[in-house]
C-alpha positions as CSV (number, residue, x, y, z in Angstrom):
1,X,0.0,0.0,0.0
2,X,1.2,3.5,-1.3
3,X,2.6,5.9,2.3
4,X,0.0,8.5,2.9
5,X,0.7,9.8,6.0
6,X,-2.8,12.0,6.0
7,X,-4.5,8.5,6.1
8,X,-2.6,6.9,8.5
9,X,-3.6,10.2,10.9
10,X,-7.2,9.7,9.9
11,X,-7.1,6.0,10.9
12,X,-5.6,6.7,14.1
13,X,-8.0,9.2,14.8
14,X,-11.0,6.7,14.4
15,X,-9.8,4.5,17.5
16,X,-10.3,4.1,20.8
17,X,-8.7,6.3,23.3
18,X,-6.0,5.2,25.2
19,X,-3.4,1.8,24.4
20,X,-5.2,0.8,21.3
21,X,-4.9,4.3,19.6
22,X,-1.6,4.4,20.9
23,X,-0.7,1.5,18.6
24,X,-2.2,2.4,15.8
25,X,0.2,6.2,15.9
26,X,3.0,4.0,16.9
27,X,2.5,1.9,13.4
28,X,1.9,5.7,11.9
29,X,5.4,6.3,13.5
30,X,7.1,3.1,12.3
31,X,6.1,3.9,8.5
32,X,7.0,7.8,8.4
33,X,10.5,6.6,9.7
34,X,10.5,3.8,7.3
35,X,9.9,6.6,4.1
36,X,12.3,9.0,5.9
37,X,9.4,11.8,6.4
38,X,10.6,13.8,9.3
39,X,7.6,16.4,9.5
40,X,5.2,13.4,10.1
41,X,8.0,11.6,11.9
42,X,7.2,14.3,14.5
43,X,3.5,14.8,14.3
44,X,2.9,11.6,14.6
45,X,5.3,11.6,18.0
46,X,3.4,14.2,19.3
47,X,0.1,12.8,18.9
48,X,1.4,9.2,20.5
49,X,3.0,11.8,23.7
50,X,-0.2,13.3,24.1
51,X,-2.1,10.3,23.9
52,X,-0.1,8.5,26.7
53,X,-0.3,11.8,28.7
54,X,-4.0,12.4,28.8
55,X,-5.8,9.1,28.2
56,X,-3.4,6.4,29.6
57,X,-0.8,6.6,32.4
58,X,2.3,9.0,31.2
59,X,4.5,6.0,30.9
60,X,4.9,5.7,27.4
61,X,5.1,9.1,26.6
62,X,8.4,9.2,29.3
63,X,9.8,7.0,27.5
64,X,8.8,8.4,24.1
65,X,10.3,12.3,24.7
66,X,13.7,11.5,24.5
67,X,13.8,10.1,21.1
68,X,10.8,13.2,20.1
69,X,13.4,16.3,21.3
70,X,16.0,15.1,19.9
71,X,14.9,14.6,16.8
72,X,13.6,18.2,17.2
73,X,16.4,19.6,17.7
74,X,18.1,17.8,14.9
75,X,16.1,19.8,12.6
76,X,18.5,21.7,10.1
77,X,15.1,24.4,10.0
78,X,12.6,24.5,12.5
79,X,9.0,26.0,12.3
80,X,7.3,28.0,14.4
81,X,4.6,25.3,15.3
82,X,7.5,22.5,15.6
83,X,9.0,24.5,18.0
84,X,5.5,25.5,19.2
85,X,4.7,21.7,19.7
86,X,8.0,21.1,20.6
87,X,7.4,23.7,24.0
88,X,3.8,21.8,24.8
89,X,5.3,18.5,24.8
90,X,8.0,19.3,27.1
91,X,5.8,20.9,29.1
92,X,3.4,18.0,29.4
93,X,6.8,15.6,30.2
94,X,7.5,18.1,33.3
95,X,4.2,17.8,34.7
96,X,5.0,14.2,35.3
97,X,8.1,13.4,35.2
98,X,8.1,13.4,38.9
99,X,6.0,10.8,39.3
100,X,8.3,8.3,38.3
101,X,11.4,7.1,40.6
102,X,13.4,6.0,37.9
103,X,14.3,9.6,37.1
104,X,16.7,10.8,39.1
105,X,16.4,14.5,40.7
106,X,19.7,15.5,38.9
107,X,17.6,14.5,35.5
108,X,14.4,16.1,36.6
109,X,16.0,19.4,37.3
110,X,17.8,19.5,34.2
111,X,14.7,19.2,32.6
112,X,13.3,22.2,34.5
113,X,16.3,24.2,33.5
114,X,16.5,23.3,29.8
115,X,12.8,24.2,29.2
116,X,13.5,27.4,30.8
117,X,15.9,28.3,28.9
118,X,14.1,26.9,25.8
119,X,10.8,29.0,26.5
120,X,13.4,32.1,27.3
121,X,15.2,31.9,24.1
122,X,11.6,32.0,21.9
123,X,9.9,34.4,23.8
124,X,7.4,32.9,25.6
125,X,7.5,34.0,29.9
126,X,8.0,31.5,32.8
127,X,4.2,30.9,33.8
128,X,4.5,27.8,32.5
129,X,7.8,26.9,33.8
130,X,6.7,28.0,37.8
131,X,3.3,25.6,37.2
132,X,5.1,23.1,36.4
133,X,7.3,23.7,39.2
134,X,4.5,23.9,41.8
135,X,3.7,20.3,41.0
136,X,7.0,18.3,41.5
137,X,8.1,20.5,44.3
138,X,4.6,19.9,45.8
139,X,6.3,16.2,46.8
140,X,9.9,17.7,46.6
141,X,10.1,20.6,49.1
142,X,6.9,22.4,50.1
143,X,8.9,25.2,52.2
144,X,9.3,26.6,48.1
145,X,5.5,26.5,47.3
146,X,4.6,29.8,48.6
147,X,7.5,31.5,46.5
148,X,7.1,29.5,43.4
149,X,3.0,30.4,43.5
150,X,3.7,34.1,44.1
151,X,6.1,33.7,41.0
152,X,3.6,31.6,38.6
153,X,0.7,34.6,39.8
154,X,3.1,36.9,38.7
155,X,3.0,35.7,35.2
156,X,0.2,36.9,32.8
157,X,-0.8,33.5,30.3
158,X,0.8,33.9,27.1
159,X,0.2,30.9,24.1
160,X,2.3,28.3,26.1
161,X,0.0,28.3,28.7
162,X,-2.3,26.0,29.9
163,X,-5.6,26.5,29.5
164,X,-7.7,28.6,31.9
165,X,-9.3,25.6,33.2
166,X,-6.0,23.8,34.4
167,X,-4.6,27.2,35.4
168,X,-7.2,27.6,37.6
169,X,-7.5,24.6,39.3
170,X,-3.7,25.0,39.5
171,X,-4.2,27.9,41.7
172,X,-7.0,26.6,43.7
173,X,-5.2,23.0,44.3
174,X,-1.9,24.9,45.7
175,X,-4.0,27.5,47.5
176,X,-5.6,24.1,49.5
177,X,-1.8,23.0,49.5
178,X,-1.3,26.3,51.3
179,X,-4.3,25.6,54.0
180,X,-6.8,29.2,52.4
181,X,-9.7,27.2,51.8
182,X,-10.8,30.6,51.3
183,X,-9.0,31.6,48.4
184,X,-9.1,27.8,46.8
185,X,-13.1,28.8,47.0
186,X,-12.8,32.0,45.4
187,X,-10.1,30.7,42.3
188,X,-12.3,27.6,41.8
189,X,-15.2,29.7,41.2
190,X,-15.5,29.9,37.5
191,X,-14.5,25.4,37.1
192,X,-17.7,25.0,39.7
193,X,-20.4,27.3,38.1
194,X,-19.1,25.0,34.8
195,X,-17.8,28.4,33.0
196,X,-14.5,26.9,32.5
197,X,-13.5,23.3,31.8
198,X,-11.3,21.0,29.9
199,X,-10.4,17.5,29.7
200,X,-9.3,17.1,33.1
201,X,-11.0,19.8,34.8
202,X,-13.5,19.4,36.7
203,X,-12.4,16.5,38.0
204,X,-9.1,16.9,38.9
205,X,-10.2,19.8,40.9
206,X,-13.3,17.8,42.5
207,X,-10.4,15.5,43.5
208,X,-8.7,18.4,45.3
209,X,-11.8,19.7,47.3
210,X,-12.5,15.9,48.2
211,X,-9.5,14.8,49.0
212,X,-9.1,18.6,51.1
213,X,-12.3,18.2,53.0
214,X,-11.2,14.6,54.0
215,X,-8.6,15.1,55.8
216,X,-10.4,18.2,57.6
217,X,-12.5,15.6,58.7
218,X,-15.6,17.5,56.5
219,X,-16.9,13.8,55.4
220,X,-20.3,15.5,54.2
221,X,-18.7,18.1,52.2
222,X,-15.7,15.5,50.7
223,X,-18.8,13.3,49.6
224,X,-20.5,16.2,47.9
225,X,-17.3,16.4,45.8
226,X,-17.1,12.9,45.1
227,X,-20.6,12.2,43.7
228,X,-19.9,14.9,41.1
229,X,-16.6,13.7,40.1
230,X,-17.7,9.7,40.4
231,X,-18.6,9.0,37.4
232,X,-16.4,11.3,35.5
233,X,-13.4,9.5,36.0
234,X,-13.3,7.6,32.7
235,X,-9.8,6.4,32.1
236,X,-6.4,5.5,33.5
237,X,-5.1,8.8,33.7
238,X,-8.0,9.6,36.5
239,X,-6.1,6.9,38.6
240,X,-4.5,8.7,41.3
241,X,-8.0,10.6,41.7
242,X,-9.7,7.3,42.1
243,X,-7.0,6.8,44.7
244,X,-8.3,9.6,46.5
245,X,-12.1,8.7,46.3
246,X,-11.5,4.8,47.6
247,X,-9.5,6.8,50.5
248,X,-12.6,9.3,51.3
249,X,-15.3,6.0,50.7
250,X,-13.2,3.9,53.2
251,X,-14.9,7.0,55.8
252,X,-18.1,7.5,54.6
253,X,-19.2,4.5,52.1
254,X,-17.1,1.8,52.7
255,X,-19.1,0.0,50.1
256,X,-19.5,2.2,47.9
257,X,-15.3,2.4,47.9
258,X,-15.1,-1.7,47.5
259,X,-17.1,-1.3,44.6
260,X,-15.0,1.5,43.1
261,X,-12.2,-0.5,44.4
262,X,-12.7,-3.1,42.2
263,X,-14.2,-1.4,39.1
264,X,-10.6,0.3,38.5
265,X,-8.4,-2.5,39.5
266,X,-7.3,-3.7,36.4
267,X,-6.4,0.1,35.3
268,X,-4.5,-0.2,38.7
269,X,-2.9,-3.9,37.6
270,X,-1.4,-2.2,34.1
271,X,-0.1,1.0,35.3
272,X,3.3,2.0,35.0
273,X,2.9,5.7,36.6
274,X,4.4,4.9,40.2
275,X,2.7,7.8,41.5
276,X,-0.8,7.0,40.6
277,X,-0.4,3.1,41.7
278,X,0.6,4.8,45.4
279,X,-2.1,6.7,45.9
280,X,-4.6,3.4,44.5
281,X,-2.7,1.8,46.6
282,X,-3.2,4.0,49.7
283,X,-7.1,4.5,49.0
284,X,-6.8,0.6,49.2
285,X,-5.3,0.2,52.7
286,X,-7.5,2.7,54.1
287,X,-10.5,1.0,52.6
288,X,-9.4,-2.8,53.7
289,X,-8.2,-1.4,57.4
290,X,-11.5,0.3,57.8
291,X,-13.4,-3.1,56.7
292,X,-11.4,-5.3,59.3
293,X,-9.7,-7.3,56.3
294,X,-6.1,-7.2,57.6
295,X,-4.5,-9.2,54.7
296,X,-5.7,-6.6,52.0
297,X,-4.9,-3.7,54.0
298,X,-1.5,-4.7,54.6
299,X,-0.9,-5.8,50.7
300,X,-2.1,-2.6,49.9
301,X,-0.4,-1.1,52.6
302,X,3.3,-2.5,51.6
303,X,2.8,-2.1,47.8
304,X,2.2,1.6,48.6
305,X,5.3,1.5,51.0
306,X,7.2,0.5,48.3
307,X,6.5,3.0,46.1
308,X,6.5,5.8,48.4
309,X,10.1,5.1,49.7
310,X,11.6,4.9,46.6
311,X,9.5,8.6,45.6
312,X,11.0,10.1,48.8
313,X,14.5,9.0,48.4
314,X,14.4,10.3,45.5
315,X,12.8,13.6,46.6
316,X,14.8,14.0,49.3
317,X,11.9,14.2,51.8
318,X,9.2,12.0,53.8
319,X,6.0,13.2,52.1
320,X,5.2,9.8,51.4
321,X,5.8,7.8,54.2
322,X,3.8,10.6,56.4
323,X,1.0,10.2,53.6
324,X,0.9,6.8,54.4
325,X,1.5,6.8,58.2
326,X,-2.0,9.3,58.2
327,X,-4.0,7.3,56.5
């Protein structure tokens, strides 16, 4: 069959969200390289990196940046949407790049510092780069939060960033972070009278004022939260917010969490994303220590363990194991 890379993007377009669309660009990838077309070579890159970032688990999309910058930067001529794309990728990468232990914090703040420098050199400001920051640094250092917010406020949006629905949950999650349930009310406004929404937002930012309310020990108010976000959560990159539901259910629905509990578990069994399998993991032991089943709970409890030791050695800190420990 004759290479045309405009139907191989209309085919890929026509499947299923998540691993099986991820094939189908990956074979769209295999045949650009095969004719040597570097332009769709890319494309179809970026489509596979955003696919693995917002309907699967991040993993592949880790492993898939490497090879996508550098062929970027290989370019003899670059456009001003390659470099465009370019910018959104690595910006995607940086929001998740922390989850995983296998990077090291050397890597990860190389990262930081390279797309800073990148967005510098083409003009764009640093709101991105200081969002991005709030979220690794959230399990990194918190003692940095309330400068690094004050800095990504201080930012107007320009076309790198996000949209106004993640940038507002952004400033509504970290103003929870910061303990002004106050200000996270009056940010959040314009995601909860549904004036501003994406693909992730609302939910992520129901998961926020759940998971908030929780641990304030505002069951009522967490379970407002969670039956607008339950059914909502419709693929495996909602896992760690499905982590934080079981965790609320395991206080006020235990039954209602063993049946969520088991709904997700085989998006739980095939993730790669460290970060979400903890927090599954911790929803998990909360849920099987609340119900008396010690077995489970401490499964659950040592798998999360695991995971969380290995996040705060790299880190540097305990976030983790006090996470756990709370619970």
């Amino acid at each position: 069959m004759e290479y045309n890379p405009y139907e191989l993007m209309r085919n890929c377009n026509k499947l299923a969200s998540g691993k099986v669309k991820m094939d189908g660009i990956k074979s769209a990838i295999y045949e650009a390289d095969m004719m040597q077309d570097i332009e769709y070579g890319m494309t179809f890159r970026y489509e596979y990196i955003k696919e693995a970032i917002f309907n699967d688990d991040s993993y592949d999309a880790i492993i898939m940046f490497p090879d996508y910058i550098t062929k970027y930067d290989e370019l003899p001529v670059k456009t001003q949407w390659q470099t465009f794309d370019a910018l959104w990728v690595y910006k995607w990468i940086l929001e998740n790049v922390g989850s995983f232990y296998q990077i090291s914090r050397e890597d990860i703040e190389k990262y930081f510092e390279d797309y800073k420098s990148r967005c510098l050199d083409n003009g764009f400001n640093l709101r991105s780069y200081y969002m991005k920051r709030l979220n690794f640094y959230r399990y990194a250092d918190e003692s940095k939060l309330p400068e690094i917010f004050k800095k990504f406020r201080k930012f107007k949006s320009d076309s790198l960033s996000d949209c106004e629905a993640c940038v507002i949950n952004t400033g509504a999650e970290f103003a929870l972070i910061l303990d002004d349930i106050d200000l996270a009310n009056e940010i959040a406004e314009p995601i909860f009278n549904g004036r501003k929404r994406c693909s992730e937002v609302p939910q992520v930012t129901y998961g926020n004022f759940m998971l908030y309310h929780c641990k304030k020990g505002n069951i009522d108010r967490a379970m407002e939260y969670a039956s607008r976000m339950y059914h909502m959560l419709d693929n495996p990159s909602f896992l760690m917010q499905i982590g934080y539901l079981i965790e609320v259910l395991a206080d006020a629905n235990p039954e209602k969490g063993i049946e969520c509990q088991k709904k997700h578990i085989r998006w739980h069994e095939e993730c790669k994303n460290p970060l979400y399998n903890f927090h599954f993991s911790a929803g998990s032991y909360k849920l099987f220590k609340t119900l008396g089943d010690g077995e489970q709970a401490e499964f659950y409890k040592s798998f999360a363990a695991e995971i969380g030791e290995k996040l705060d050695t790299r880190n540097g800190t305990d976030y983790f194991a006090k996470y756990l420990l709370n619970l």
